[in-house]
N, CA and C atoms as a LAMMPS dump frame, in Angstrom:
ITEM: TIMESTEP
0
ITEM: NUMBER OF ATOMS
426
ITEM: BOX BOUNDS ff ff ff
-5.0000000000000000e+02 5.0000000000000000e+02
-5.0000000000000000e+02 5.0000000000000000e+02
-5.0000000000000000e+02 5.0000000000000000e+02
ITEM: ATOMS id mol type element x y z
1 1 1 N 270.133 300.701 -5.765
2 1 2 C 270.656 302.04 -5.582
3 1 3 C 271.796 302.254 -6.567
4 2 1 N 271.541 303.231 -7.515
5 2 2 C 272.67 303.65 -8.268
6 2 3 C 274.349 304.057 -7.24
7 3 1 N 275.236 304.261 -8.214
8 3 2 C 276.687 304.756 -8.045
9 3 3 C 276.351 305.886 -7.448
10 4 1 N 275.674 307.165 -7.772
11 4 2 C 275.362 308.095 -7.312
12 4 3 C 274.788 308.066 -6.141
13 5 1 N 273.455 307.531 -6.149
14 5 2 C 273.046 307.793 -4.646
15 5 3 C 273.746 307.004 -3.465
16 6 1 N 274.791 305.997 -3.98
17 6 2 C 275.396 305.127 -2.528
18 6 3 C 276.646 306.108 -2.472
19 7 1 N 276.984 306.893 -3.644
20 7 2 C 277.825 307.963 -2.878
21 7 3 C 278.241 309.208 -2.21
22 8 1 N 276.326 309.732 -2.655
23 8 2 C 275.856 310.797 -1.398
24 8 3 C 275.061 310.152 -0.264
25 9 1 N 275.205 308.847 -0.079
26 9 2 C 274.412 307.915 0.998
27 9 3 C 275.856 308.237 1.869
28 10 1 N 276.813 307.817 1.431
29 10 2 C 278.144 307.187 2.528
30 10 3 C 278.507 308.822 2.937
31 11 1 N 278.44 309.858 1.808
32 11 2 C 278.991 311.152 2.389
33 11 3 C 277.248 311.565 3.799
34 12 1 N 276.504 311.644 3.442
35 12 2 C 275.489 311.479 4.324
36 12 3 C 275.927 310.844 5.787
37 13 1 N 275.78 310.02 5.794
38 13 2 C 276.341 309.049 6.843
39 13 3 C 278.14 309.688 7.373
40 14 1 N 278.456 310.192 6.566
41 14 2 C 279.806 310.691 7.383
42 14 3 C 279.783 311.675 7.695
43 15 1 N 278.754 312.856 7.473
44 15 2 C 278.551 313.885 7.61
45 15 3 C 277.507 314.28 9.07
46 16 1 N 276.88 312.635 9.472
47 16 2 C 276.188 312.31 11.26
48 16 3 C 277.3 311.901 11.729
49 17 1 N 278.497 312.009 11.294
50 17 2 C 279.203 311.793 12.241
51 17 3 C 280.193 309.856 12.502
52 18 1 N 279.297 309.391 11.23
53 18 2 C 280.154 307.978 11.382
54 18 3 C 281.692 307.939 10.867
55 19 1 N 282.37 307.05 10.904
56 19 2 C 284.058 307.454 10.362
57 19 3 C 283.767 306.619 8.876
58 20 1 N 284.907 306.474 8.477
59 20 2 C 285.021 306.676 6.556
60 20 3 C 284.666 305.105 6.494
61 21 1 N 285.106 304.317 7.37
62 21 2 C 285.01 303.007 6.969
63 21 3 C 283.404 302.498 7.293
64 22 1 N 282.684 302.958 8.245
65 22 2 C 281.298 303.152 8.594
66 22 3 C 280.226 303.671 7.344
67 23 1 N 280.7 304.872 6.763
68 23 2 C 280.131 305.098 5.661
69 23 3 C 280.214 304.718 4.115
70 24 1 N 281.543 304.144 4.072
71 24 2 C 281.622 303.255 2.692
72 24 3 C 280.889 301.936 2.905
73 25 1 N 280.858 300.907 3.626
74 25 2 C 280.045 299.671 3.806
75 25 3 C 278.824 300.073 4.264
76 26 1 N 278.504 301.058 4.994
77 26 2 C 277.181 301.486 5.02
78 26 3 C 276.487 301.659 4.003
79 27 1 N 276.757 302.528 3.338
80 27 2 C 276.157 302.801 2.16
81 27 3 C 275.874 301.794 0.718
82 28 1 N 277.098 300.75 1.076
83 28 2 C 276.6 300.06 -0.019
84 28 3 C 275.864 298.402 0.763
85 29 1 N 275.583 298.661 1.996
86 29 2 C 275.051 297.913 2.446
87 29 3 C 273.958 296.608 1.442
88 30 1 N 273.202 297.222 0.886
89 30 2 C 272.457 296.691 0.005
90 30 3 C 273.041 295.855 -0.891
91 31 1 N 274.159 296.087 -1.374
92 31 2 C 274.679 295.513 -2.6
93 31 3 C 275.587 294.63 -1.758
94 32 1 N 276.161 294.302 -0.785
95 32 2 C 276.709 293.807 -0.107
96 32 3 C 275.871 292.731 0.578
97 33 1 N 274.772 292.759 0.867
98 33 2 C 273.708 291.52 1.528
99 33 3 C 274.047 291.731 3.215
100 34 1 N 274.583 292.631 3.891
101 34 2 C 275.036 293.058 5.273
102 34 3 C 273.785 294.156 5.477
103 35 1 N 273.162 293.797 6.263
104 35 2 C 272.439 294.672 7.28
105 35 3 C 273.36 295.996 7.695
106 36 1 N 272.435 297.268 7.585
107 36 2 C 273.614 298.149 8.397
108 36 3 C 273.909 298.209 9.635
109 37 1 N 273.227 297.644 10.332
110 37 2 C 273.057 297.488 11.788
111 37 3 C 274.286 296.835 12.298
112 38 1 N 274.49 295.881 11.408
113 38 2 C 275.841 294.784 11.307
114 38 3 C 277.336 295.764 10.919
115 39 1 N 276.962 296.373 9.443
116 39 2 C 278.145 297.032 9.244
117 39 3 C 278.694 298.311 10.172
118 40 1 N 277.606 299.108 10.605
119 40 2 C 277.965 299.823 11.717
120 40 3 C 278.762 299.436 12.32
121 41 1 N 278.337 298.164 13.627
122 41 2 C 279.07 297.851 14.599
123 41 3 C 280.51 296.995 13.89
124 42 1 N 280.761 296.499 12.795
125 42 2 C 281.819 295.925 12.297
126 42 3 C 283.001 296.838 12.033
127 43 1 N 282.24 297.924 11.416
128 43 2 C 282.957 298.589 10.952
129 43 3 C 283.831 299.601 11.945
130 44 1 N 283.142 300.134 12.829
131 44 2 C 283.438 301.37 13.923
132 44 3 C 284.76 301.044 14.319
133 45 1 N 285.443 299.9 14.357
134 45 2 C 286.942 300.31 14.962
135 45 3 C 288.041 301.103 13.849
136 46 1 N 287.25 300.692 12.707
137 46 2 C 288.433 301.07 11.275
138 46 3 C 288.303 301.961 10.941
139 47 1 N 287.652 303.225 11.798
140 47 2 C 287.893 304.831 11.677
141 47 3 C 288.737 305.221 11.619
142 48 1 N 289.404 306.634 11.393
143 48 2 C 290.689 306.75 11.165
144 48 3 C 292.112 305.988 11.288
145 49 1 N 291.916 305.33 10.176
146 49 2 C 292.671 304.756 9.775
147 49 3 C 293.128 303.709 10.831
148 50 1 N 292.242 302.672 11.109
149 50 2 C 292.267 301.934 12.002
150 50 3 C 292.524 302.417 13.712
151 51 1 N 291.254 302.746 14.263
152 51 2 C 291.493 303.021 15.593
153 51 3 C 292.123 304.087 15.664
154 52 1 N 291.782 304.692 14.835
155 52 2 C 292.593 306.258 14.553
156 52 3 C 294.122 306.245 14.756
157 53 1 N 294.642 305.111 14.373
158 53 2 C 296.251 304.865 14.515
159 53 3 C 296.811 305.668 13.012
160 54 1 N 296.015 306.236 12.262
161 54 2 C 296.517 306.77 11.005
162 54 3 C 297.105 306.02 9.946
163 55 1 N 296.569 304.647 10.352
164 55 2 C 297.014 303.782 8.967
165 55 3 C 296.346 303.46 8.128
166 56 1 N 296.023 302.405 7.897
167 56 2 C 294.872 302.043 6.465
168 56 3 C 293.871 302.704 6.62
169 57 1 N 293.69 303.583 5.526
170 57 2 C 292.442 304.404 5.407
171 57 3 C 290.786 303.722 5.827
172 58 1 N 290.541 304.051 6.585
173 58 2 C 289.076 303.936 6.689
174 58 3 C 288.152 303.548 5.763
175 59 1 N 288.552 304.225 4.728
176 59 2 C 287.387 304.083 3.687
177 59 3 C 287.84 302.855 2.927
178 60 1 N 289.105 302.656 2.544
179 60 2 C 289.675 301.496 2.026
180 60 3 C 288.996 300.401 2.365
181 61 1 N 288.983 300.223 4.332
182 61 2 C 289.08 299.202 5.111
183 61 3 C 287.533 298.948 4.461
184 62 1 N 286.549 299.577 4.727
185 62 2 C 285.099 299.318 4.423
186 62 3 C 284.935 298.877 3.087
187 63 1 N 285.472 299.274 2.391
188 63 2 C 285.406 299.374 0.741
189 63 3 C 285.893 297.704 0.275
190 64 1 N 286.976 296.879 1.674
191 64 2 C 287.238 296.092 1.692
192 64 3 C 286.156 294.94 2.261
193 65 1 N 285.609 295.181 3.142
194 65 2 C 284.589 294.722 3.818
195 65 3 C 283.414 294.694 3.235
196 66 1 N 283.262 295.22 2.238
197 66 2 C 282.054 295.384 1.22
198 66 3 C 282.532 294.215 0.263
199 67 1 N 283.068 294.6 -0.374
200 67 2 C 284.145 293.579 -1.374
201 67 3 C 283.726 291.92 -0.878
202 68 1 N 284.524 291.555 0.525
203 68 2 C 284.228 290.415 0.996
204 68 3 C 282.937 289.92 1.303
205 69 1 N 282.218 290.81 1.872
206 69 2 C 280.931 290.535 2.505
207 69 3 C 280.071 290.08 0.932
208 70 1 N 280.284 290.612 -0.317
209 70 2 C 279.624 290.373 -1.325
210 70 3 C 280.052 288.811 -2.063
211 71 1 N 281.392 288.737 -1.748
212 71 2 C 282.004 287.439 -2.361
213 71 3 C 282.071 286.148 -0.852
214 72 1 N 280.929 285.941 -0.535
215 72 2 C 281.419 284.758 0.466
216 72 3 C 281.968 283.854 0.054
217 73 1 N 281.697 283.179 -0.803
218 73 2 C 282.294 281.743 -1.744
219 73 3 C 283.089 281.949 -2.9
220 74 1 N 284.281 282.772 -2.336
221 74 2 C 285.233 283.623 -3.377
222 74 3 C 286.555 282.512 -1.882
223 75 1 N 287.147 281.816 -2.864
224 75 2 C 288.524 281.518 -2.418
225 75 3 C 289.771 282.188 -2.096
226 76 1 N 290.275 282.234 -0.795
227 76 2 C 291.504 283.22 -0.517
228 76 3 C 292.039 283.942 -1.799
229 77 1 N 292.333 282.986 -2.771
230 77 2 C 293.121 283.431 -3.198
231 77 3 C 292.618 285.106 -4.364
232 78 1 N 290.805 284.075 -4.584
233 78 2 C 290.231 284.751 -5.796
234 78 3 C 289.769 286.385 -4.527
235 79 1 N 289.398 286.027 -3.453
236 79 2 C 289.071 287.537 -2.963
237 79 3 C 290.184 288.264 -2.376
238 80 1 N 291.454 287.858 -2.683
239 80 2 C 292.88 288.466 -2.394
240 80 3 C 292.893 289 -3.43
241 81 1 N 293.044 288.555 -5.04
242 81 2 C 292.863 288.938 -5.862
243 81 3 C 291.879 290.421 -6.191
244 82 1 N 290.67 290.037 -6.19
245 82 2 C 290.12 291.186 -6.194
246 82 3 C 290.04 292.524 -5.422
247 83 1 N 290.372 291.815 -3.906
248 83 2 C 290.761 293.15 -3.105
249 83 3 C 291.94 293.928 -3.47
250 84 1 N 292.704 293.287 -3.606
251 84 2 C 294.439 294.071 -4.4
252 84 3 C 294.371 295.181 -5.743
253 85 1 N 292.831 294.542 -6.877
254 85 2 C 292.454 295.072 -8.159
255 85 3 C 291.862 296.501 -7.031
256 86 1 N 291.308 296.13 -6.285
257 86 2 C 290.013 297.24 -5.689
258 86 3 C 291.259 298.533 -4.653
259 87 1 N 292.209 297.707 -4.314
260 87 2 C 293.598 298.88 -3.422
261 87 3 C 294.215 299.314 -4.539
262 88 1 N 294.664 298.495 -5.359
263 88 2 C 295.29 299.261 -6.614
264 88 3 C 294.547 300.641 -7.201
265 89 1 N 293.329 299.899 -7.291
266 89 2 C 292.551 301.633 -8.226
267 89 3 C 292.747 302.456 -7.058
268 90 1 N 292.536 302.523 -5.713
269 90 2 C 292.493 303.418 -4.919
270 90 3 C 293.99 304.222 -4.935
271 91 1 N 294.889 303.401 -4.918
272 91 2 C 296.55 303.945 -4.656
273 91 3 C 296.507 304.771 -5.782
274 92 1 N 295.885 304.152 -6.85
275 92 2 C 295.949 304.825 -8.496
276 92 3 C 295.628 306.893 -8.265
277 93 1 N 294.406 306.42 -7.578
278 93 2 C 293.819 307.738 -7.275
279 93 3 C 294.311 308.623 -6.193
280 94 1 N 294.739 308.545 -5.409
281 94 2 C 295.518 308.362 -4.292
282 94 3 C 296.536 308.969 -4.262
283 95 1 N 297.544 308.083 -4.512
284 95 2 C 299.003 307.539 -4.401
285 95 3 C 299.27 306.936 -2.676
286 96 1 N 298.501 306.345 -2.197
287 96 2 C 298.413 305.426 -0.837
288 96 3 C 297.542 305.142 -0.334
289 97 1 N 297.495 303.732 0.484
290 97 2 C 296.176 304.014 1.296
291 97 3 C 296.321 304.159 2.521
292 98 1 N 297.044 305 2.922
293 98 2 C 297.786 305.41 4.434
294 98 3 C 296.923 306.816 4.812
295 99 1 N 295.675 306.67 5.765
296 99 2 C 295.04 307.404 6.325
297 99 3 C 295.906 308.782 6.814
298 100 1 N 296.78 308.753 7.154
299 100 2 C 298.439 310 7.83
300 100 3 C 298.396 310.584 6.693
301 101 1 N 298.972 309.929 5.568
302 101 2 C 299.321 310.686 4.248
303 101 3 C 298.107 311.384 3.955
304 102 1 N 296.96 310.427 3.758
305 102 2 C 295.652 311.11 3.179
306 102 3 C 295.339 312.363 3.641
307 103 1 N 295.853 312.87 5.135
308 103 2 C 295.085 313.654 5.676
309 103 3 C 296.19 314.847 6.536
310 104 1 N 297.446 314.471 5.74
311 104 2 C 298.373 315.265 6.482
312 104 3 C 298.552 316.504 6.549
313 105 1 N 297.225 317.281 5.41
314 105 2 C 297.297 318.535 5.263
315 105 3 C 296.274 318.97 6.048
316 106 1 N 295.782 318.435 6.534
317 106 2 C 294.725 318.439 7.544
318 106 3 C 294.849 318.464 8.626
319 107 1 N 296.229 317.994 9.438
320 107 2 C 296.455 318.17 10.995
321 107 3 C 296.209 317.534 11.839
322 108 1 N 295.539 316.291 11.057
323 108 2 C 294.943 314.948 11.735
324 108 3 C 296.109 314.617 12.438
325 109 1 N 295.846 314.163 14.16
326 109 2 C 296.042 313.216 14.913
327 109 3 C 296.106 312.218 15.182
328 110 1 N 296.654 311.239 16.056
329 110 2 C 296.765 309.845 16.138
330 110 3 C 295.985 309.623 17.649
331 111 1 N 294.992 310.845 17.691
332 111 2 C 294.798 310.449 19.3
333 111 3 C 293.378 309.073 19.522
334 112 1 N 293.386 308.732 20.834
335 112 2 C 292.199 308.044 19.989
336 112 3 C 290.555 308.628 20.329
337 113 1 N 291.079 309.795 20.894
338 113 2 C 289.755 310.403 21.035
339 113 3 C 289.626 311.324 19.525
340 114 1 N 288.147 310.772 19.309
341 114 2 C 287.644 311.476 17.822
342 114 3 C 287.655 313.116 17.729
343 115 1 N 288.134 314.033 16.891
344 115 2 C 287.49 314.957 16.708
345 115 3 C 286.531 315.39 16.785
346 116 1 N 286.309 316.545 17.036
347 116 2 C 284.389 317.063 17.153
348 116 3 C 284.261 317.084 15.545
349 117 1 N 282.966 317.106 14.931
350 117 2 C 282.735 317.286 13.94
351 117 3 C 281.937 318.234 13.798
352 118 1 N 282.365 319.609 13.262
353 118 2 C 282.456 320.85 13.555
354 118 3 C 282.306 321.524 11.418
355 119 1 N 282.23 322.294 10.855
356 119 2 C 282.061 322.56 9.781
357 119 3 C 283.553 322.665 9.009
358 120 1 N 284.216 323.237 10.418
359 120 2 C 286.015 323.329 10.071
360 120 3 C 286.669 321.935 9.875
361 121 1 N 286.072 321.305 10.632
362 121 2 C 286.409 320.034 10.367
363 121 3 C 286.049 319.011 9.141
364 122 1 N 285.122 319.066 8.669
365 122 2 C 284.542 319.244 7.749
366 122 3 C 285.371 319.495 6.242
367 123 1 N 285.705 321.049 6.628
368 123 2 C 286.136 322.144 5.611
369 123 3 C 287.372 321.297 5.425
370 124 1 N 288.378 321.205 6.06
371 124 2 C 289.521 320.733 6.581
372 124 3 C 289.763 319.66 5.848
373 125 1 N 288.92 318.633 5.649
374 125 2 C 289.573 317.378 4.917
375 125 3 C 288.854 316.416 3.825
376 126 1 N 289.426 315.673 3.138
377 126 2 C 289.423 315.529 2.086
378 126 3 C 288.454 314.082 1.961
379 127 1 N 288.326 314.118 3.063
380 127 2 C 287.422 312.517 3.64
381 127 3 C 286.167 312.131 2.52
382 128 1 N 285.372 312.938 2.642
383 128 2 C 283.957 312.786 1.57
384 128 3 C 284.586 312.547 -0.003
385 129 1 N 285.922 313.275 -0.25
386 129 2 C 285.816 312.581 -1.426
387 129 3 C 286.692 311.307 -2.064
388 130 1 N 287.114 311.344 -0.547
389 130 2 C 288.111 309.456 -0.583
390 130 3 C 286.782 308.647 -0.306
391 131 1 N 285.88 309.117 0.236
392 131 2 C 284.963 308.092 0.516
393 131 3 C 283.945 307.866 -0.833
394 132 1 N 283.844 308.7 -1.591
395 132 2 C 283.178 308.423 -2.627
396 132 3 C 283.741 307.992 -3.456
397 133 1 N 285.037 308.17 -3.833
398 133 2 C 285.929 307.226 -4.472
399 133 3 C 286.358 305.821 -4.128
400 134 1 N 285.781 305.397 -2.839
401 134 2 C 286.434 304.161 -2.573
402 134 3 C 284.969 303.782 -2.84
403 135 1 N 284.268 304.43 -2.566
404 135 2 C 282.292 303.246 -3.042
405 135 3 C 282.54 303.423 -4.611
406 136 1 N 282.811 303.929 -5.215
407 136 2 C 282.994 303.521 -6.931
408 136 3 C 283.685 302.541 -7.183
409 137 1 N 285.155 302.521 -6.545
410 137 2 C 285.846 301.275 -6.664
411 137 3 C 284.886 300.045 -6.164
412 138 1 N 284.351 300.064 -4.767
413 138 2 C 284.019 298.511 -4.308
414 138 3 C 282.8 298.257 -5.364
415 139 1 N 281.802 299.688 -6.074
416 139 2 C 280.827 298.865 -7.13
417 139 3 C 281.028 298.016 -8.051
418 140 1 N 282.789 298.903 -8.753
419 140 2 C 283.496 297.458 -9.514
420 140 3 C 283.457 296.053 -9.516
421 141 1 N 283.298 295.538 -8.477
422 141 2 C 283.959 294.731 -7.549
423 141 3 C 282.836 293.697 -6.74
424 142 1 N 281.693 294.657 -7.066
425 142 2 C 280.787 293.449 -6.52
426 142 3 C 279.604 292.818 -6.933
């Protein structure tokens, strides 16, 4: 699967309703050697920004989990390394990977009940294209 289609795959997948970190390792499932069945359920707590606590971006977290899941026999130090190259480009693009910041123009909550996903909601935030930016970074990367 090209760059392109794993990054209207993950907006796809976030658009049924999965959270950012669900649809970045989802989507690059393939290139990762993870079943999605697996990344689904791995992934689902690191929705907004972990448990919707508004911290590490979602998409980061997956984008991270992709990263690892591709390097099993990558040494602390060498897949510390590369995850830091893979947060750096994101902050680059960014300027954080703090899910609150990402989305503060948006009105996002810390509750832990999810939003409806509604077209306004949708309209509202900037999610689909942090998420396609964080599956470009993890292709770097794996």
């Amino acid at each position: 699967m090209s760059g392109t289609d794993c990054r209207e795959k993950a907006k796809e997948y976030f658009e049924t309703g999965l959270n950012c970190a669900q649809s970045v390792a989802m989507a690059l499932s393939e290139k990762s050697g993870v079943p999605t069945s697996v990344i689904k359920a791995v992934a689902a707590p690191f929705g907004g920004g972990v448990a919707r606590s508004r911290q590490l971006c979602g998409a980061v977290s997956g984008m991270l989990m992709t990263i690892g899941a591709a390097h099993p026999d990558y040494s602390k130090t060498e897949i510390y390394e590369i995850s830091r190259k893979a947060m750096d480009d994101f902050y680059e693009n960014f300027g954080t990977l703090n899910c609150a910041e990402l989305l503060k123009d948006a009105g996002a909550d810390d509750s832990p009940v999810p939003s409806e996903r509604t077209p306004e909601y949708y309209a509202s935030r900037p999610c689909e294209k942090i998420i396609g930016c964080a599956v470009e970074i993890a292709e770097k990367y794996l």
